[in-house]
C-alpha positions in Angstrom: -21.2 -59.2 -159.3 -18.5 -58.0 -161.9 -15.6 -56.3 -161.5 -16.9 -52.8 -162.6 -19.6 -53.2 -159.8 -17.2 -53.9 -156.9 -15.3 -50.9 -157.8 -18.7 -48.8 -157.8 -19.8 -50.2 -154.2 -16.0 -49.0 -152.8 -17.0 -45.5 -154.5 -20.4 -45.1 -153.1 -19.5 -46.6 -150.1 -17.0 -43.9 -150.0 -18.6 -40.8 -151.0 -21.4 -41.3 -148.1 -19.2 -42.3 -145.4 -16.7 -39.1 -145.9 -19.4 -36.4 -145.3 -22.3 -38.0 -143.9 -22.0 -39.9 -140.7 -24.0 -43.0 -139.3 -27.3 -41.1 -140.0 -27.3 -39.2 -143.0 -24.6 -41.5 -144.9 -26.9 -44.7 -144.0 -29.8 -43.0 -146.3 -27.3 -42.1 -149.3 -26.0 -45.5 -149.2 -28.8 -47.5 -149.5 -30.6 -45.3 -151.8 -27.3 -45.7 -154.1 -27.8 -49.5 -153.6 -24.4 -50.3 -151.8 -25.9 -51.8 -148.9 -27.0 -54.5 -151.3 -23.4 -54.7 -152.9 -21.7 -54.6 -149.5 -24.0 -57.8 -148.9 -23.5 -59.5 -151.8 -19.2 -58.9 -151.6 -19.8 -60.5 -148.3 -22.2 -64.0 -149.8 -19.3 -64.1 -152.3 -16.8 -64.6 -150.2 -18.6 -66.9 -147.2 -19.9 -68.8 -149.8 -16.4 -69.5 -151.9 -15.0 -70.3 -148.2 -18.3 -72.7 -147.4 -18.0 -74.2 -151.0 -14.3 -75.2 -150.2 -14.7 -76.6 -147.0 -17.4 -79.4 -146.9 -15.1 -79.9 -143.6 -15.7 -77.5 -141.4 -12.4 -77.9 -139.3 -11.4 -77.7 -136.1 -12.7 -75.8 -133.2 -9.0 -73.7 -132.7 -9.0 -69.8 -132.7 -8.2 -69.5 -136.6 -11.2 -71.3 -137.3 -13.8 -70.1 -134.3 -13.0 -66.7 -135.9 -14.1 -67.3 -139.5 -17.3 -68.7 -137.4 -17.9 -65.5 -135.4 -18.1 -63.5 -138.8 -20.0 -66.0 -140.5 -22.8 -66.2 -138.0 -22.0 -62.4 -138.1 -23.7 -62.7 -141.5 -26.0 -64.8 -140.7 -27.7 -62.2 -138.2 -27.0 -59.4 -141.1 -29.0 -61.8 -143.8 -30.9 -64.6 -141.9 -29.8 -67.0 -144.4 -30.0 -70.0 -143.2 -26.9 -71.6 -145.2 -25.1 -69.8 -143.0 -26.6 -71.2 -139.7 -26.8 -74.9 -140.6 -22.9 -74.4 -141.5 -22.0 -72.8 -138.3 -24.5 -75.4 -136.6 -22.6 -78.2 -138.1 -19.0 -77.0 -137.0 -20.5 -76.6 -133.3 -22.2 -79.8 -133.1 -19.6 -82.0 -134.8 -17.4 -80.7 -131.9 -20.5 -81.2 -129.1 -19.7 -77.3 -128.8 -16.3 -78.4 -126.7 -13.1 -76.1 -125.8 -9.7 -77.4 -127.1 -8.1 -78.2 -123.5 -11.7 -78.7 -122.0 -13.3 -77.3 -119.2 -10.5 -76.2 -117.2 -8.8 -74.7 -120.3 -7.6 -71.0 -119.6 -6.1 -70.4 -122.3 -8.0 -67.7 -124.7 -7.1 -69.2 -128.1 -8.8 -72.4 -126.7 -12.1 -69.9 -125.5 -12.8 -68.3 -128.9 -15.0 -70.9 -129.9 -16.9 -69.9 -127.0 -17.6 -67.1 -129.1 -19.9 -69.1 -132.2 -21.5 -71.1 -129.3 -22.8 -68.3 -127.7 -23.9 -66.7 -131.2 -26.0 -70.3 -131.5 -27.1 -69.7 -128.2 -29.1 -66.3 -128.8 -30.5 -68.5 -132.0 -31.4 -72.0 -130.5 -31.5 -71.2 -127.0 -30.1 -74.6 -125.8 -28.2 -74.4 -122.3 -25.9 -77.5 -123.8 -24.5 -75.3 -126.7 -22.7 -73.0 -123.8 -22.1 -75.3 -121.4 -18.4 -75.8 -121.7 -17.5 -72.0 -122.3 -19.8 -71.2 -119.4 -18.0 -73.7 -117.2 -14.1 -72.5 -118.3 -15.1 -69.1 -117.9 -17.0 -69.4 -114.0 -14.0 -71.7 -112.9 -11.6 -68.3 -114.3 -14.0 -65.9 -112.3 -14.2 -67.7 -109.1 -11.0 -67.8 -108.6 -8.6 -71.0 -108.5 -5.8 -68.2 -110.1 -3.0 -69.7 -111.6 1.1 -68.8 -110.4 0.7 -65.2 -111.9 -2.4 -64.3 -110.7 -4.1 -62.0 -113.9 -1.4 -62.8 -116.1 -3.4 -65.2 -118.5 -3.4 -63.3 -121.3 -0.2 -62.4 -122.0 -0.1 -61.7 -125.2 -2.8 -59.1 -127.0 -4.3 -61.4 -129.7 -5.9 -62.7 -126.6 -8.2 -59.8 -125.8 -9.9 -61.0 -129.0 -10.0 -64.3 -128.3 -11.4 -64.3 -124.6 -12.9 -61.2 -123.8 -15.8 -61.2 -125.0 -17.0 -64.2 -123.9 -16.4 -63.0 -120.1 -18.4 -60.2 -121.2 -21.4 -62.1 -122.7 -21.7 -64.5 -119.8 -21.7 -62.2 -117.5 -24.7 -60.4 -119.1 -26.3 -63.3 -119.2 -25.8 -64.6 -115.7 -26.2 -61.5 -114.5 -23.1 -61.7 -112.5 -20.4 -58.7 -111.8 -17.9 -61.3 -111.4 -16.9 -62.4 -114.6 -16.7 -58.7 -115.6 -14.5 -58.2 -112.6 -12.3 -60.9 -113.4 -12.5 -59.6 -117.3 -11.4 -55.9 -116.0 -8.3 -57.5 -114.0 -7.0 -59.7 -117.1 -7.5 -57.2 -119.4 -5.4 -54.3 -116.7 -2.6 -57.0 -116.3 -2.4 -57.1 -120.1 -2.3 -53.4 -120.7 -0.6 -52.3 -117.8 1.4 -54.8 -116.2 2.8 -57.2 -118.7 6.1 -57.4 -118.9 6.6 -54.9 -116.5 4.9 -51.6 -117.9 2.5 -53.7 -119.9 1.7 -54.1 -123.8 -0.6 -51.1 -123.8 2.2 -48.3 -125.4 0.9 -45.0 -123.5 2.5 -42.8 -126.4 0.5 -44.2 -129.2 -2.6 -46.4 -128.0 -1.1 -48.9 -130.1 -0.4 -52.7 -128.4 2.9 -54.7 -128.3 2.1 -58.3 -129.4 3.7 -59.7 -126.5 6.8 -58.8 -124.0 9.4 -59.0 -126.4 8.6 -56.6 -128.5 8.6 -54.0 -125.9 11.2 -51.5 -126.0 14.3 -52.6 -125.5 13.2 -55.8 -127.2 13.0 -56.7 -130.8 12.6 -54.0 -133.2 12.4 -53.5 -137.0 15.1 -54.1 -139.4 15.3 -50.1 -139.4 15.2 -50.0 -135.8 11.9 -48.8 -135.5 9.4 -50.6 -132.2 7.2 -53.4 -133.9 3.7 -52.7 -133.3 1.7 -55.5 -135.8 -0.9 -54.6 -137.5 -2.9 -57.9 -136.9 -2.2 -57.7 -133.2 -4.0 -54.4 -133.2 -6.4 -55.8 -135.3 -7.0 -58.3 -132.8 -7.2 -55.8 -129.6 -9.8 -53.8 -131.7 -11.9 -56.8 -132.5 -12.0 -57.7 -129.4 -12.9 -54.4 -127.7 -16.0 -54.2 -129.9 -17.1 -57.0 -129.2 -16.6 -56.5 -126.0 -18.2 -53.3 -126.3 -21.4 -54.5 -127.9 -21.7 -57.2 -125.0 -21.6 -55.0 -121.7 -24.7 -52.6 -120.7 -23.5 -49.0 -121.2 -23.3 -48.4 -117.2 -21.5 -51.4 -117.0 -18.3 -50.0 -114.4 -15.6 -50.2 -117.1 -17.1 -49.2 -120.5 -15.4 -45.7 -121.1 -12.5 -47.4 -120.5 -12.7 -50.0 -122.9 -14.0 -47.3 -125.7 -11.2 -44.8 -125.1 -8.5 -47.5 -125.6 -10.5 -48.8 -129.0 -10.6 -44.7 -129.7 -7.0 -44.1 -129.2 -6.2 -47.4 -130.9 -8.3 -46.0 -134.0 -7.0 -42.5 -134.0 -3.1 -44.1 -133.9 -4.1 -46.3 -137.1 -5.9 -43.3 -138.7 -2.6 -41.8 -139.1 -0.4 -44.5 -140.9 -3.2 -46.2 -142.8 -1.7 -46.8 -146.5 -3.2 -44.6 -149.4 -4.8 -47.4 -150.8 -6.8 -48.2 -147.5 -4.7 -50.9 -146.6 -2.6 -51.0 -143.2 1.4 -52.7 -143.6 2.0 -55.1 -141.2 4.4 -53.1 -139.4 2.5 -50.1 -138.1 5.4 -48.3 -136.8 7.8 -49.0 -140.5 6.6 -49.3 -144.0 9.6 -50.6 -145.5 8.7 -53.6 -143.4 7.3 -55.7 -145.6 5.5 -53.7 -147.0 2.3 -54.4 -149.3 -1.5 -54.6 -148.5 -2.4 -57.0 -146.1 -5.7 -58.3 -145.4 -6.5 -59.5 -141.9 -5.0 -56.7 -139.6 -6.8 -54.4 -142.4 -10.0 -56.4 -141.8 -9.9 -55.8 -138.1 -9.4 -52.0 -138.2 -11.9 -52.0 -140.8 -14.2 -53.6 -138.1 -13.3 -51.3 -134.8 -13.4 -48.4 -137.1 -17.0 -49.2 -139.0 -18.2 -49.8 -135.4 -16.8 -46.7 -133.5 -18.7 -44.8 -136.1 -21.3 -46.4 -136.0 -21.5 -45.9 -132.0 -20.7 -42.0 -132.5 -17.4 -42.5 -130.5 -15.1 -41.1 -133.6 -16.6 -37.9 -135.8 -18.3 -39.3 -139.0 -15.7 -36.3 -141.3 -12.5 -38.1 -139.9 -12.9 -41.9 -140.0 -15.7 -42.2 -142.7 -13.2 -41.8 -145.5 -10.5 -44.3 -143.3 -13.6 -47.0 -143.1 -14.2 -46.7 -146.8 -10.8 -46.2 -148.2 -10.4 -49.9 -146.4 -13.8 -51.1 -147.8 -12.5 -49.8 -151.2 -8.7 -52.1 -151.1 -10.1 -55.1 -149.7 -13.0 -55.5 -152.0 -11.0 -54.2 -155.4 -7.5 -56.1 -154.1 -8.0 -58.9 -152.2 -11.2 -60.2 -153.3 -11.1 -62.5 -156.5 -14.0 -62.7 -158.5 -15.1 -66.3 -157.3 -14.9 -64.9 -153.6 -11.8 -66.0 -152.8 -10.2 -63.6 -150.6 -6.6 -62.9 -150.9 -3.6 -60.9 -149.3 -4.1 -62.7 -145.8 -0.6 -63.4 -143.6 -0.4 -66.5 -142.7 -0.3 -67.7 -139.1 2.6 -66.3 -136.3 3.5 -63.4 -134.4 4.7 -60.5 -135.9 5.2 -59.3 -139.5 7.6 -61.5 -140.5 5.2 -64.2 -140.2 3.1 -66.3 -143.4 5.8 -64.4 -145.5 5.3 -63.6 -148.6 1.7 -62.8 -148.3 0.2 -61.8 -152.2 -3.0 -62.6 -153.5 -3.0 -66.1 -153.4 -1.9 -65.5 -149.5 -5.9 -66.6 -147.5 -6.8 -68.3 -143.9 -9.8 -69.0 -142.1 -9.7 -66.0 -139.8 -8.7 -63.1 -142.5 -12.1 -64.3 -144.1 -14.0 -63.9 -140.3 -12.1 -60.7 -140.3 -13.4 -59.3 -143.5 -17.0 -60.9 -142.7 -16.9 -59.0 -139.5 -15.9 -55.6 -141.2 -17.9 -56.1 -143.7 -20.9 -56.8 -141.7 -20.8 -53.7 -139.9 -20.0 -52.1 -142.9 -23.0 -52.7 -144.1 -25.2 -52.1 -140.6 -23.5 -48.5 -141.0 -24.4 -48.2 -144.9 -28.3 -49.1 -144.0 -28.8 -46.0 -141.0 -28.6 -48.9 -138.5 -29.9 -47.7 -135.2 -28.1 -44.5 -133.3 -27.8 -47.0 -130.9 -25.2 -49.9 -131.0 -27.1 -52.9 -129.6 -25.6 -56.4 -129.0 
């Protein structure tokens, strides 16, 4: 794929999602082939991460998320490169937690995430048996000082919900999304006294400090980081695409990802990038990959789901579609314009397009994966 056709697959992308919706943009699309060049964007990049990494690293967050996008793919594609990668990862760690068992910490958990995407392929009871066990031991009870306060910070709604909400669908047990509901409340509403939830916006503080009265910009303005958000909205459609649609807390969980999207809607950059200050451009500014990505994600999925109107966020989920795939993708695959690692957006400075990680490439498979489910008149109905 050349140059000239990425730009064309951003354009017909584009013209379908701004006036057609899930239904009648899905027929224009893949009559105007951009389903296929969605897909093959998508093999270019996994495949120029694959080709680069005969090891397949460690099982920590940053890497458990490039797996959830690439076995992401894998279900889009069923090509099995993909699955004998991701199969590989899992096995060379015996599908382990960092921290074991009695880990409750969510960065350890993500990799729960890949195992239980193995799972629904092998169906082997061993490849979820240490998520399943650090998860039950969390919803029985044996709290920590704190009570609900695990997650503390709002990259952890990506990294741990949605394995609570898997496992609980598959056990069939109301108590792991009980104990799911409570974290998550504690986290919006309670952390750090009024909670990292912002009621104004529907936008997330990363973590205590930046609440007001805590660190702000160098303008003065609150920080809200584009990645966090990213990370909240990842995992509230995952999350989402997990839990029955009776299950007691749903329209909760879809007006905060609705809000969330609706707050981004309104500061994303003309070039379909977000900044990684949400709440200040002149904060290091520039396009930005991975907190891009993510929105991309919620946004292709709440469309998707009919939960935002088809007019309004069909030109935000292609404008984004169009700047990642004609900026940050180089022509071997390799995907650029990713911050680094940290907490806020002075973090991984300067990011530019030689600027990649592991999880701004599960990021962009993810986006682009439902990107492409929306292009092809996927189902009305969002399905795990």
């Amino acid at each position: 794929m050349d140059r000239r056709r990425l730009l064309g697959s951003g354009a017909a992308l584009g013209a379908a999602l701004a006036f057609g919706g899930a239904g009648v943009a899905g027929r224009a699309v893949a009559a105007g082939g951009a389903y296929e060049d969605v897909c093959g964007v998508l093999r270019r990049v996994a495949d120029h991460w694959v080709g680069a990494h005969g090891e397949p690293g460690d099982n920590g967050w940053a890497r458990a998320t490039f797996f959830s996008g690439l076995m992401a793919l894998y279900r889009l594609t069923g090509e099995e490169r993909y699955l004998r990668y991701a199969r590989g990862w899992a096995e060379q760690h015996a599908y382990g937690l960092k921290g074991g068992v009695a880990t409750r910490h969510a960065d350890n958990q993500c990799a729960g995430q890949a195992y239980l995407d193995l799972y629904a392929v092998d169906r082997d009871p061993d490849q979820i048996e240490a998520i399943g066990e650090s998860v039950r031991r969390m919803a029985a009870g044996g709290e920590r000082p704190g009570g609900d306060g695990d997650w503390w910070w709002d990259d952890a709604l990506h990294m741990a919900m949605p394995p609570f909400a898997r496992l609980g669908l598959l056990r069939d047990d109301a108590p792991y999304w009980d104990k799911l509901h409570r974290l998550y409340t504690h986290t919006a509403r309670a952390e750090g006294g009024p909670g990292l939830l912002d009621p104004a916006t529907g936008l997330w503080f990363r973590d205590k400090r930046f609440l007001p009265g805590g660190i702000v910009s160098p303008a003065g303005r609150p920080v809200l980081w584009s990645r966090g958000n990213g990370w909240v909205a990842g995992g509230l459609v995952k999350t989402l695409k997990a839990l029955p649609r009776t299950a007691a807390h749903v329209p909760e969980y879809r007006a905060a990802l609705v809000r969330l999207l609706r707050a981004a809607r309104a500061v994303q950059r003309g070039d379909g990038f977000w900044n990684v200050s949400l709440a200040d451009p002149a904060h290091f500014p520039g396009p930005e990959t991975s907190g891009t990505a993510f929105l991309a994600y919620g946004t292709a999925y709440a469309l998707r789901a009919g939960l935002v109107p088809a007019r309004d966020f069909g030109p935000v989920a292609a404008r984004a579609w169009r700047g990642l795939v004609t900026t940050a993708v180089h022509q071997d695959g390799f995907l650029g314009y990713v911050q680094g690692t940290g907490d806020r957006p002075e973090s991984g400075q300067p990011v530019g397009p030689g600027s990649t990680a592991d999880f701004g490439v599960g990021a962009f498979l993810l986006a682009g994966t439902e990107l492409a489910l929306l292009a092809r008149g996927a189902e009305a109905r969002v399905t795990p």
